[in-house]
C-alpha positions as CSV (number, residue, x, y, z in Angstrom):
1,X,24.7,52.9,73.1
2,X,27.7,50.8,71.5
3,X,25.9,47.7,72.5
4,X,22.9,47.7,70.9
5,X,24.5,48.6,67.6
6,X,26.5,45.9,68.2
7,X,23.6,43.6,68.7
8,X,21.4,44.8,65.8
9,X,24.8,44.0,63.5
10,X,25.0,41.1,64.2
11,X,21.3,39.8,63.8
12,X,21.5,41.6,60.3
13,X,24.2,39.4,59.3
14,X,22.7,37.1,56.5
15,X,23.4,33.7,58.0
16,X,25.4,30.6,56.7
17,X,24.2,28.7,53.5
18,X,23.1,25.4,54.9
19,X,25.1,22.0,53.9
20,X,23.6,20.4,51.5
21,X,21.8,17.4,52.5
22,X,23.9,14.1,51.7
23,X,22.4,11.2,49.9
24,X,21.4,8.2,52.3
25,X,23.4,5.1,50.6
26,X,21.0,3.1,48.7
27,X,20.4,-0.3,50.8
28,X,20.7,-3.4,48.4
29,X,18.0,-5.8,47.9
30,X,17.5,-8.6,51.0
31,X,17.8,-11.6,49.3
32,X,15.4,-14.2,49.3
33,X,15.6,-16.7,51.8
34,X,13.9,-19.4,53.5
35,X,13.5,-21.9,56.2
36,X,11.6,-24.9,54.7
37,X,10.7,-27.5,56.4
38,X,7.3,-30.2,56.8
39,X,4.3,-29.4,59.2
40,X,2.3,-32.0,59.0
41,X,-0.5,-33.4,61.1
42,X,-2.3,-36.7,61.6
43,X,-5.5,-37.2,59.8
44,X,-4.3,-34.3,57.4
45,X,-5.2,-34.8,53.5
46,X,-3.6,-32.8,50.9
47,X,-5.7,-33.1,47.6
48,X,-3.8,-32.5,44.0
49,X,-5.5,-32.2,40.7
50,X,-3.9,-31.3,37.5
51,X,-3.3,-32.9,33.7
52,X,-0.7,-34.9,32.1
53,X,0.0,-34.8,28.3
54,X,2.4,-37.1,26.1
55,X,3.4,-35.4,22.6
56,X,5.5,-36.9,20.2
57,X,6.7,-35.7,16.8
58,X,9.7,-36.9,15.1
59,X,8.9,-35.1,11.7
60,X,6.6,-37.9,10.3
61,X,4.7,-38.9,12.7
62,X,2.7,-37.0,15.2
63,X,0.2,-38.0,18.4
64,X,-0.7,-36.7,21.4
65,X,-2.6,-38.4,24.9
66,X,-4.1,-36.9,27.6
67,X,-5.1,-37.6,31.5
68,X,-6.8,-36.5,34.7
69,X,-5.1,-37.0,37.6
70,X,-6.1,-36.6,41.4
71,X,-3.7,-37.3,44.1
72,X,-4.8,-37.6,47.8
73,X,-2.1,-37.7,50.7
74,X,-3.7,-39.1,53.9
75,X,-1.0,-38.5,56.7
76,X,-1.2,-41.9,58.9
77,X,1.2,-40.9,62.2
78,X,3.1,-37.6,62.2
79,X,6.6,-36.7,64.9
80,X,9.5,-35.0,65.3
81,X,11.4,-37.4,62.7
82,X,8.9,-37.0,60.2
83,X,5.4,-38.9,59.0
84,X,4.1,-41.8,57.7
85,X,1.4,-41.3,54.5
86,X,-0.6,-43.2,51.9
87,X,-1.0,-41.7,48.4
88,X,-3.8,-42.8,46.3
89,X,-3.4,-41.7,42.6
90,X,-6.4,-41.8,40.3
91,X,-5.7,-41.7,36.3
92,X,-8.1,-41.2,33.8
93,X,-8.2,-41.0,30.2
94,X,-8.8,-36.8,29.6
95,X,-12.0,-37.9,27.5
96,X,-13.1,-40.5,30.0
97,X,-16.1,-39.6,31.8
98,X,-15.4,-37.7,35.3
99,X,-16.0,-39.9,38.9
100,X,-19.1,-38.7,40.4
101,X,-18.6,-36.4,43.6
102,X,-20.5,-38.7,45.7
103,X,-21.2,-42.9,45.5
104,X,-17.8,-43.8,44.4
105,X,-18.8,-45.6,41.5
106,X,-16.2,-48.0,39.8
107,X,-15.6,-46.6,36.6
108,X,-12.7,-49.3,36.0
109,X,-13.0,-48.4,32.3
110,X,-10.6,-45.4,31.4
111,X,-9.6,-45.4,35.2
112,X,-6.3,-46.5,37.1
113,X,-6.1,-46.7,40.9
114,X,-2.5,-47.3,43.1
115,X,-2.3,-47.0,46.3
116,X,1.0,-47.0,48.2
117,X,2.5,-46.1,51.5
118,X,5.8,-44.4,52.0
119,X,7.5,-42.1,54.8
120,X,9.0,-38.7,54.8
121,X,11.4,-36.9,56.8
122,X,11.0,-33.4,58.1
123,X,13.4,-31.9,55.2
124,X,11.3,-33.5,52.5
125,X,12.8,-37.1,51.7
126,X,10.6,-39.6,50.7
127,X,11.4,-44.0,51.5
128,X,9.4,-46.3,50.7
129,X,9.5,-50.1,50.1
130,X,8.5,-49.8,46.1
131,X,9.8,-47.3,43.6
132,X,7.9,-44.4,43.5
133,X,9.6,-42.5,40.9
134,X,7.6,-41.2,38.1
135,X,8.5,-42.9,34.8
136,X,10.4,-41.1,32.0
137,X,7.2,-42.3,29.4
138,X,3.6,-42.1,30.0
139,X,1.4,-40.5,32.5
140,X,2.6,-42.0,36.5
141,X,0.6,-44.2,38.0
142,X,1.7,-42.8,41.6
143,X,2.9,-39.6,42.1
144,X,4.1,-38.2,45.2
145,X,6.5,-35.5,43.5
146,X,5.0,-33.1,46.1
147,X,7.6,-33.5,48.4
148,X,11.2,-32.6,47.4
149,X,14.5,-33.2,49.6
150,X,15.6,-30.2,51.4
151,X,19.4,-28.9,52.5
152,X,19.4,-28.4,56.3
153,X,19.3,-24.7,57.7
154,X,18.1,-21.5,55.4
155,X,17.6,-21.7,52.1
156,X,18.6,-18.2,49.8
157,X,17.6,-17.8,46.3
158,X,20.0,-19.0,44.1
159,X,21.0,-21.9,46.4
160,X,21.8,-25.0,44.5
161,X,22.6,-28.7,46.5
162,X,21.8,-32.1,45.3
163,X,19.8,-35.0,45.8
164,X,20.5,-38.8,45.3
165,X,17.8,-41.8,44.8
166,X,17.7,-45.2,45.5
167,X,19.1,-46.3,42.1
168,X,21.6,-43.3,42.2
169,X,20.4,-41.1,40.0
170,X,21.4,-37.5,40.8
171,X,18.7,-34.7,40.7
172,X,20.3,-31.0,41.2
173,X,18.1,-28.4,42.4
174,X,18.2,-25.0,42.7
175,X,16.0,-22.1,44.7
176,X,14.7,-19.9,42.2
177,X,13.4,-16.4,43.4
178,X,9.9,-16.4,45.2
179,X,6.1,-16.3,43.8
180,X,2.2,-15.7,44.9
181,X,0.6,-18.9,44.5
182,X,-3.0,-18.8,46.3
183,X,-2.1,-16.1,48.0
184,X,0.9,-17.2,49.6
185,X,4.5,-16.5,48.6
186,X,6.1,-19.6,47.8
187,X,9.8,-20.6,47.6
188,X,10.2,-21.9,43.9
189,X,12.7,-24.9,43.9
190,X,13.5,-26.0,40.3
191,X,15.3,-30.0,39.9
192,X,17.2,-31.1,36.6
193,X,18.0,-34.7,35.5
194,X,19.1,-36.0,32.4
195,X,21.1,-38.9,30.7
196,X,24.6,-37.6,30.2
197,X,24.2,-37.5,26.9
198,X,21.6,-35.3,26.8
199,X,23.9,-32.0,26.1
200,X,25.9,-34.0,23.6
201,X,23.4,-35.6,21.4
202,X,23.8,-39.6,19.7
203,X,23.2,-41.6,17.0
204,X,23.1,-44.8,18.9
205,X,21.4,-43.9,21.9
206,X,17.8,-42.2,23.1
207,X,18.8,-39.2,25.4
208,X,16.1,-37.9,28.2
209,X,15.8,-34.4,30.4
210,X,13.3,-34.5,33.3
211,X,13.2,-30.8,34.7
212,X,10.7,-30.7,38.1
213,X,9.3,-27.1,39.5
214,X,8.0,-26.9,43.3
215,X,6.3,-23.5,44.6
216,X,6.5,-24.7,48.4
217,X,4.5,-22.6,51.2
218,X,7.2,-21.3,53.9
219,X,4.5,-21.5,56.4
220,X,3.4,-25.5,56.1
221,X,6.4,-26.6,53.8
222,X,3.6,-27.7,51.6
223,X,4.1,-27.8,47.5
224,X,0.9,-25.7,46.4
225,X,2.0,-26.3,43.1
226,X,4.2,-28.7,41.1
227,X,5.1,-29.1,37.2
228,X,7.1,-31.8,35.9
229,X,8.3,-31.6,32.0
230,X,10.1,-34.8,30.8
231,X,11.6,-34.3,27.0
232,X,12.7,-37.7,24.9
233,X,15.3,-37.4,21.9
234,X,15.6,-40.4,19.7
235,X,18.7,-41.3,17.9
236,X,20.1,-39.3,15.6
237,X,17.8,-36.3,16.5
238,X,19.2,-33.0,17.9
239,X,16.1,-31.7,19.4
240,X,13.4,-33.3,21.5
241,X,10.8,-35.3,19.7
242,X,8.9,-36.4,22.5
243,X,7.5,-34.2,25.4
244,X,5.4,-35.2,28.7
245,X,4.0,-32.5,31.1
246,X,2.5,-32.7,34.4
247,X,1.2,-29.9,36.2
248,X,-1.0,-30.1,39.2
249,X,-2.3,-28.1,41.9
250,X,-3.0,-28.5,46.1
251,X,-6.6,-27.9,46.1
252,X,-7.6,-28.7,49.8
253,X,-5.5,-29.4,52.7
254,X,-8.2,-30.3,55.3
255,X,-7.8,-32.1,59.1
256,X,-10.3,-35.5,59.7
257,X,-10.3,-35.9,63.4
258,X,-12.1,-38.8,64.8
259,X,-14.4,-41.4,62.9
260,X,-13.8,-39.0,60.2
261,X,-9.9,-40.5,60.3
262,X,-10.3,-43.9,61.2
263,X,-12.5,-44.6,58.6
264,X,-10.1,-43.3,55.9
265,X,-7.1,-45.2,57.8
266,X,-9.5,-48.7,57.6
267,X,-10.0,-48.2,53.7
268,X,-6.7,-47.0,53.2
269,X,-5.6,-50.4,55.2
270,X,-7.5,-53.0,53.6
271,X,-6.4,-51.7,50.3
272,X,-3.2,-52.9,50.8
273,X,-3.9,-55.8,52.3
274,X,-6.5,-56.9,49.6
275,X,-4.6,-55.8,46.9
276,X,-1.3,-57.9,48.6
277,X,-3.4,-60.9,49.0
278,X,-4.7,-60.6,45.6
279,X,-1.8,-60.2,43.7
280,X,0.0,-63.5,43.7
281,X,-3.8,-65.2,42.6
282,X,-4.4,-63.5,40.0
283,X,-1.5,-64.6,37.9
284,X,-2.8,-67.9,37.4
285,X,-6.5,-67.6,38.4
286,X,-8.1,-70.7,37.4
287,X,-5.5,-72.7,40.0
288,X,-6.6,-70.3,42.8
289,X,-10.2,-70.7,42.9
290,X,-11.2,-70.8,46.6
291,X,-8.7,-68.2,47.6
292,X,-10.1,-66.1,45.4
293,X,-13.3,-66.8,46.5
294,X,-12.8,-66.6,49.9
295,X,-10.8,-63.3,49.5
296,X,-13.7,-61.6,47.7
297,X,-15.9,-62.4,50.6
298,X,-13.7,-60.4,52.7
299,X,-13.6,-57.4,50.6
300,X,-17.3,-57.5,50.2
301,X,-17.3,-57.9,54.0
302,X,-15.6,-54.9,54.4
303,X,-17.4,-52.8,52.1
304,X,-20.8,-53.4,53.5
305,X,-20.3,-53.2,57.0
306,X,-18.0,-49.8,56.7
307,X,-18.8,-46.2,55.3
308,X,-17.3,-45.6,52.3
309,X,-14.6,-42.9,51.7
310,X,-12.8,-41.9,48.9
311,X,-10.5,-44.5,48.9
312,X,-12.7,-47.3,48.8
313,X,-12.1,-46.9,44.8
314,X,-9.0,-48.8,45.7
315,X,-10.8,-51.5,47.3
316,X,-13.4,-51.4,44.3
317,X,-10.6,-51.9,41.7
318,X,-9.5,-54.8,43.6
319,X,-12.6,-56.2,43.9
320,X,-13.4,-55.9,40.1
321,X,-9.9,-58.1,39.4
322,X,-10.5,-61.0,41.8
323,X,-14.2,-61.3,40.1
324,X,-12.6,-61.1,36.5
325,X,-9.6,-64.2,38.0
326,X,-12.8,-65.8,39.5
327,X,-14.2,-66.1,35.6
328,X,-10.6,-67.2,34.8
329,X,-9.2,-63.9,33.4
330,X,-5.4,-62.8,34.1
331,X,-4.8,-59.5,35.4
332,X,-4.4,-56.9,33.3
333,X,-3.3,-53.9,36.0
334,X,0.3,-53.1,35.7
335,X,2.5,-54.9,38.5
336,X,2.8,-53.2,41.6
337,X,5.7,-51.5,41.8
338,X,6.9,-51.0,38.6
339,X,6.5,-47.5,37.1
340,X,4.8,-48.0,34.0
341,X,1.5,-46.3,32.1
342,X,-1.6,-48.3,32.4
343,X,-1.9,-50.7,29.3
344,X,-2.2,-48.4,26.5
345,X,-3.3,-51.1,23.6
346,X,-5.9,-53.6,25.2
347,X,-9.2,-54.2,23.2
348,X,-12.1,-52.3,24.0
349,X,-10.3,-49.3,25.0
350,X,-9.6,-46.0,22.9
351,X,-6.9,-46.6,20.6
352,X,-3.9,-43.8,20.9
353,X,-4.4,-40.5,18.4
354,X,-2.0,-39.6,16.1
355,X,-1.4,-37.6,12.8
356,X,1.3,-39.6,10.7
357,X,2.6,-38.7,7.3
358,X,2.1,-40.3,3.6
359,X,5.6,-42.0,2.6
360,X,7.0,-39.9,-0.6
361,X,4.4,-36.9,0.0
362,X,3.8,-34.3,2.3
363,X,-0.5,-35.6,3.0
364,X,-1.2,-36.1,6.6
365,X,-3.4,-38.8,8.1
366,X,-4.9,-38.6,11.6
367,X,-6.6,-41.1,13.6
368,X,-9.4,-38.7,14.6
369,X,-10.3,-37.8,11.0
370,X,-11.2,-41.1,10.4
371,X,-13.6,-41.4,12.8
372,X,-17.2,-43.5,11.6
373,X,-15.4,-45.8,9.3
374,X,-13.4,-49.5,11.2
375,X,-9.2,-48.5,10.0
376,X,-6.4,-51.3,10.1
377,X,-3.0,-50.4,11.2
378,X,-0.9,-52.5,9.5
379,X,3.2,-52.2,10.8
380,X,5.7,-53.8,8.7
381,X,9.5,-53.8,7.7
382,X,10.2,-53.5,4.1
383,X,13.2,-55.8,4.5
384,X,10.9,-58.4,6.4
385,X,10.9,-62.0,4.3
386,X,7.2,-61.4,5.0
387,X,6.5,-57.9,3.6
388,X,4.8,-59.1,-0.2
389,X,2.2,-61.1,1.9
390,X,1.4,-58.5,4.3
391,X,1.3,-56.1,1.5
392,X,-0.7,-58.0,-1.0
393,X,-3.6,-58.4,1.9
394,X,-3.5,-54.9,2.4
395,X,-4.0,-54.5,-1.2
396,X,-6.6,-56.6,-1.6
397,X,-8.5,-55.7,2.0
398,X,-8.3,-52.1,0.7
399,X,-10.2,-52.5,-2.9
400,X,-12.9,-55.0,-1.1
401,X,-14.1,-52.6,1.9
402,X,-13.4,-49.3,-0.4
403,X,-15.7,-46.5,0.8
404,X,-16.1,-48.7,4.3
405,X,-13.3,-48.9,5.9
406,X,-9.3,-47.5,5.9
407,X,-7.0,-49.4,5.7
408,X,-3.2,-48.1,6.4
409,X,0.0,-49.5,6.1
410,X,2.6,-47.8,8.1
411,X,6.5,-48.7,7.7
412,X,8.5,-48.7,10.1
413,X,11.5,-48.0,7.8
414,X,11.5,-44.5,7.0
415,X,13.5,-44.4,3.4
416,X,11.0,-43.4,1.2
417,X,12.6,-44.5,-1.7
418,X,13.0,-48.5,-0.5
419,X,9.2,-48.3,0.2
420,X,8.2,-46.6,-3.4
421,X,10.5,-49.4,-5.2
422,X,8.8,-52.3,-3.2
423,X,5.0,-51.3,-3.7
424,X,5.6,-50.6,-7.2
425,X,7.7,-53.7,-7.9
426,X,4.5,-55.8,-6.1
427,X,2.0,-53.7,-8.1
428,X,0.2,-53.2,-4.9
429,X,-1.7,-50.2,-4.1
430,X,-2.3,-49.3,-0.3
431,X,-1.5,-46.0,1.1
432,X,1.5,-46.3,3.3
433,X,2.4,-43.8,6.2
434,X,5.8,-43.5,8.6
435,X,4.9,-45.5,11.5
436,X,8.5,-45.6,12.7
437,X,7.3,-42.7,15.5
438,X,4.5,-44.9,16.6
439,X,6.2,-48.1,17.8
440,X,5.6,-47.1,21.3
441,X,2.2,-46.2,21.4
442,X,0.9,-49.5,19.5
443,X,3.6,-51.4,21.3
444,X,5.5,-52.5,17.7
445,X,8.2,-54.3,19.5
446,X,8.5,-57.2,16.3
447,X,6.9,-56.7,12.9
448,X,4.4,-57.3,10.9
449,X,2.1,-55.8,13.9
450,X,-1.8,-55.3,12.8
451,X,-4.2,-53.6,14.7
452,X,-8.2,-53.2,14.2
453,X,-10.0,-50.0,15.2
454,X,-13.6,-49.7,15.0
455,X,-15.6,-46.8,13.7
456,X,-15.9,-45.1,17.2
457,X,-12.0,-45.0,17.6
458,X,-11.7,-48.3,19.9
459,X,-9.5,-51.2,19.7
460,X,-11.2,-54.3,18.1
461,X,-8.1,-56.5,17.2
462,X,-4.1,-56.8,18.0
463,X,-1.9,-59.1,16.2
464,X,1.5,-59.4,15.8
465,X,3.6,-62.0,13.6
466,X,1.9,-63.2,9.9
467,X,-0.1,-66.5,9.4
468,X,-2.4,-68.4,6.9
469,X,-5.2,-67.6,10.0
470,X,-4.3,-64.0,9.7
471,X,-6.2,-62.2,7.1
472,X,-9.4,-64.6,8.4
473,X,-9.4,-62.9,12.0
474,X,-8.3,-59.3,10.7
475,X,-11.6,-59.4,8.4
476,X,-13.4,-61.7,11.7
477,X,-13.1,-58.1,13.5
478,X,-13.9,-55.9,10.5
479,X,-17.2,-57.9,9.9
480,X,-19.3,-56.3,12.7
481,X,-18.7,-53.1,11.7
482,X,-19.1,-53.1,8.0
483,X,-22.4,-55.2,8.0
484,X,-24.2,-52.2,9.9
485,X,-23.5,-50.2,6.4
């Protein structure tokens, strides 16, 4: 009987509170981290597109340029140490018309073709036998900024390491955190040069920041997206006053096996060669007559007797500049090689916009506004011995084509009151703007520096220096223009 009493008491006995449940530590964040590195196959092409723009406004003056570019990366050979490649970049004036998708017309006007080959490692470094670096001013003429030079093993957000070029300037990178581009979550590497003066600014020297972004896939090692910004000071200025962006995206990456390959190798091959051959004939043309000749039988060889391919526009623009040497025209493409923007002042092309200020008043005058009506530029230095002529032309051009035509004198001083004092001592009345700003664009390097625009915003006319002939040919290139009124 004691037993089960014993029993029942203790099942009645309310049981132990339970422990509360402790809190599980909170696990930090895994850090980003990456092993990068280049997968590349023969026959591969990697296809960019994207924009570059060139602003510059120092206060007074004001312009702005834009472009198309298109960057194709044909890999030649591809191994364990890394692959050989050609880039073709095509560069465009923005309001130039657009290629057409098939035919490969040679629209030389408004249109810029390189082609170069170079080599890359597997961690990303580029060597080549030319300088490929894009230049600090105007759009690049090759680009290959697709490719950046990575530190060996795994790479964790907020990595930094440095890279060094051929001329030893220092770029220093760092591995931002990741992002979804396309679809795939890229590795965002960020590079920063600049002059060393650039965090201490000078009155005596132009200062210069070039900052490049690379969302590279993990899987391929493959930039899907690249953005280069490149910012200008000029002496004596504490913030930037010139400012070039270029963004661009991978829009195929597609394999050509076969024919497919070969005949993109061929066209890729004999643009070098052409263009090689070419080169050292067209400085003095009219010496090198059957060369020439003879060279543009085998390029119009080639290109009948072998499917064309997208980069038989190279070819084309080679075969357009050994016909001009053969009528005893000079070159006119920039040298291979050198890093430069495509002439930007020749005749016939579109002269460069810009919105410049009135000297001693706060009217604006743009390029674009003018638009129907022929304008002369005219670029001079008050202290020149040759100012009262220049200005007394300008005077007199401006009250003979009055309603027809604009004509501008732009100083390249910019002291108001020394301008003022000089147009009113001369008695000369022409409206004068701040050209200092716009030296680069219409290549002022020595003054007085006149240019001719027509009605339709193209170049008619450049001249630089002052003669008795002078007013004759500036009013020789105004003529066509104002007898259609």
């Amino acid at each position: 009987m004691l037993l089960p009493v014993l029993l029942t008491a203790v099942l009645l006995q309310p049981a132990p509170a339970a422990e509360p449940p402790r809190p599980t530590p909170a696990t930090p964040p895994r850090q980003a981290d990456w092993t990068l590195g280049l997968a590349l196959d023969r026959g591969q092409e990697l296809v960019y597109r994207g924009s570059f723009t060139e602003e510059c406004s120092t206060g007074t003056v004001q312009y702005q340029r834009a472009y198309r570019l298109e960057t194709r990366l044909f890999v030649l050979d591809a191994g364990p140490n890394g692959a050989g490649l050609a880039c073709m970049t095509t560069l465009r004036q923005k309001d130039a018309p657009a290629v057409q998708p098939v035919g490969f017309k040679d629209d030389a006007d408004g249109r810029h073709v390189r082609v170069e080959r170079f080599r890359v490692d597997p961690f990303g470094k580029v060597s080549a036998g030319t300088d490929l670096a894009p230049p600090l001013e105007g759009p690049p003429t090759v680009d290959v900024s697709a490719f950046v030079e990575l530190p060996r093993g795994r790479i964790a957000a907020g990595q930094a390491w440095e890279t060094r070029a051929g001329d030893g300037a220092t770029t220093k990178w760092t591995a931002a955190d990741s992002e979804l581009v396309q679809g795939v979550r890229c590795a965002v590497l960020k590079g920063v040069q600049q002059s060393p003066d650039w965090d201490q600014p000078r009155a005596d020297r132009k200062a210069w920041r070039r900052t490049d972004t690379v969302w590279v896939s993990p899987r391929s090692g493959v930039a899907l997206k690249v953005e280069r910004v490149v910012e200008l000071r000029e002496a004596a200025h504490t913030a930037p006053t010139q400012k070039c962006v270029y963004k661009a995206d991978l829009e195929s990456t597609l394999p050509y096996p076969g024919q497919l390959r070969l005949d993109r190798e061929a066209d890729l091959t004999q643009a070098v060669a052409f263009r090689e051959a070419a080169q050292p004939l067209l400085a003095t043309p009219n010496r090198f007559t059957p060369q020439l000749a003879a060279l543009l039988k085998r390029v119009t060889g080639h290109l009948d007797q072998t499917p064309p391919t997208p980069y038989r526009q190279a070819i084309l623009q080679v075969k357009a500049q050994v016909e001009a040497g053969l009528r005893g025209e000079p070159a006119v493409s920039p040298a291979v090689g050198q890093p430069q923007r495509p002439a930007g002042l020749r005749v016939g092309e579109p002269a460069p916009d810009f919105v410049a200020t009135e000297v001693g008043g706060k009217q604006t005058v743009g390029l674009k506004g003018l638009r129907g009506k022929p304008v002369v530029l005219a670029f001079y230095n008050p202290n020149s011995a040759l100012t009262p002529d220049v200005l007394a032309f300008l005077g007199e051009l401006a009250t003979a084509t009055e309603g027809k035509a604009q004509v501008l004198a732009l100083s390249v001083v910019d002291d108001a009151a020394v301008v003022q004092k000089q147009l009113a001592g001369l008695k000369v009345s022409v409206q004068v703007l701040h050209g200092a700003g716009l030296r680069l664009p219409y290549e002022v390097d020595t003054t007085p520096r006149v240019v001719v625009i027509d009605g339709q915003g193209y170049v008619r006319g450049a001249y630089t220096g002052w003669g008795r002939e002078m007013p004759r040919e500036i009013t020789g290139d105004l003529k066509p223009w104002l007898d259609r009124k």
